[in-house]
C-alpha positions as CSV (number, residue, x, y, z in Angstrom):
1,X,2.1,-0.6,4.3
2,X,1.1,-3.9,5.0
3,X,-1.9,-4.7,8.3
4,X,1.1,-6.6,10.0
5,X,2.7,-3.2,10.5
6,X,-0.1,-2.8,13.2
7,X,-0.1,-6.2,14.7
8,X,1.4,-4.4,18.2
9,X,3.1,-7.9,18.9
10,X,-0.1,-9.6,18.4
11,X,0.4,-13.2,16.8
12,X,-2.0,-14.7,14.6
13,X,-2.1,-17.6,12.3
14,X,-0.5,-17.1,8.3
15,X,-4.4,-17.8,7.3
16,X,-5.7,-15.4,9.5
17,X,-3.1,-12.9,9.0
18,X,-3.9,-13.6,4.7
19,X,-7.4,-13.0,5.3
20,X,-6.5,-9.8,7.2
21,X,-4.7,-8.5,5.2
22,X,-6.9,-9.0,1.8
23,X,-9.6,-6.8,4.1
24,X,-7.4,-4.1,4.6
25,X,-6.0,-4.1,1.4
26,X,-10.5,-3.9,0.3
27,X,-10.9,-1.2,2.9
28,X,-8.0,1.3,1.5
29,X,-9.0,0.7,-1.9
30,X,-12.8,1.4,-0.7
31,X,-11.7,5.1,1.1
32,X,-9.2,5.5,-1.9
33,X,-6.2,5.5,0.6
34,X,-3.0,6.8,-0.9
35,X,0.0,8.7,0.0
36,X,1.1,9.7,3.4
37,X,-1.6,12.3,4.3
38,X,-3.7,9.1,4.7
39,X,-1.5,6.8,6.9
40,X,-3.6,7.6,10.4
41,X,-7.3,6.3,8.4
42,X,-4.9,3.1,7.0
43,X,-3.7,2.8,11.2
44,X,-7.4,3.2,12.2
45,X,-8.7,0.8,9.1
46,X,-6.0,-1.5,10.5
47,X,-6.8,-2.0,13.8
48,X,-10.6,-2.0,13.3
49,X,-10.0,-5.1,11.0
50,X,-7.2,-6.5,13.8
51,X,-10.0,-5.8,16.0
52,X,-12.9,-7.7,14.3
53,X,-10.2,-10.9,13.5
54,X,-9.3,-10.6,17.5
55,X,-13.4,-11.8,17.9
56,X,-13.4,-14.5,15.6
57,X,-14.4,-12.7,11.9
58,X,-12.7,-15.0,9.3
59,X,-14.5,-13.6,6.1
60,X,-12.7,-11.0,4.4
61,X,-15.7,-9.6,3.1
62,X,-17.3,-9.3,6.3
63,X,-14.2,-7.9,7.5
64,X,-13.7,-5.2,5.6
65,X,-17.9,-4.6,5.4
66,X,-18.0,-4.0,9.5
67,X,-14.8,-1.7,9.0
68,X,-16.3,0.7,6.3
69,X,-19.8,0.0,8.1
70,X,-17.9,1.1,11.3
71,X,-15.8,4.0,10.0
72,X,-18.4,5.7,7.7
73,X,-21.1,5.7,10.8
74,X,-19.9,7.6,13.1
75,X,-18.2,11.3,12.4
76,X,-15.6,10.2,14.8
77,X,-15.1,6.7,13.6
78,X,-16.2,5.0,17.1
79,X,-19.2,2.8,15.2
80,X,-21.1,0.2,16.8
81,X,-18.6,-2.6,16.3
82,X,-15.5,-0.5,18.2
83,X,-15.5,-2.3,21.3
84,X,-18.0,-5.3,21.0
85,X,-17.7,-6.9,17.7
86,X,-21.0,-8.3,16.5
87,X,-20.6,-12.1,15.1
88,X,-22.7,-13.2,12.1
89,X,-25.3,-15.5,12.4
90,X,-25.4,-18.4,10.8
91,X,-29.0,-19.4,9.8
92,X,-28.8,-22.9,10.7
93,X,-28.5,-21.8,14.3
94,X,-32.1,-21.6,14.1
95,X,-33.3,-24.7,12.4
């Protein structure tokens, strides 16, 4: 099932929605998501990655890192990222 399944009406750009979907695509082949006894993780992977893009976060990579990061540190799946998405910092921000 493809992360525009779980858009909810929410638009975003073909890039955006490309670079979503590659995460999600990283994150289920991370949790080795198959078959239909997994479809609530790939709803919850989904909409943790929907959520991150809704903040800003671009990167695939990054994308799909904050999702495992987020899902895989809490026992109920509510990480640090769930509500307030952390953005990366760019080390020239400093110079």
């Amino acid at each position: 099932m493809p992360i525009t399944e779980f858009l909810d009406g929410y638009t975003f750009d073909p890039e955006t929605r490309r670079v979503m979907g590659i995460a999600y695509e990283m994150a289920c082949a991370a949790f080795r998501l198959r078959g239909d006894r997994t479809e609530r993780l790939k709803e919850i992977t989904a909409k943790k990655i929907i959520a991150l893009a809704k903040e800003g976060l671009r990167d695939p990579n990054l994308l799909c890192e904050w999702t495992l990061d987020d899902l895989c540190s809490s026992p109920h799946g509510v990480g640090r990222f769930s509500f307030f998405p952390q953005k990366p910092v760019d080390i020239g921000d400093f110079s």
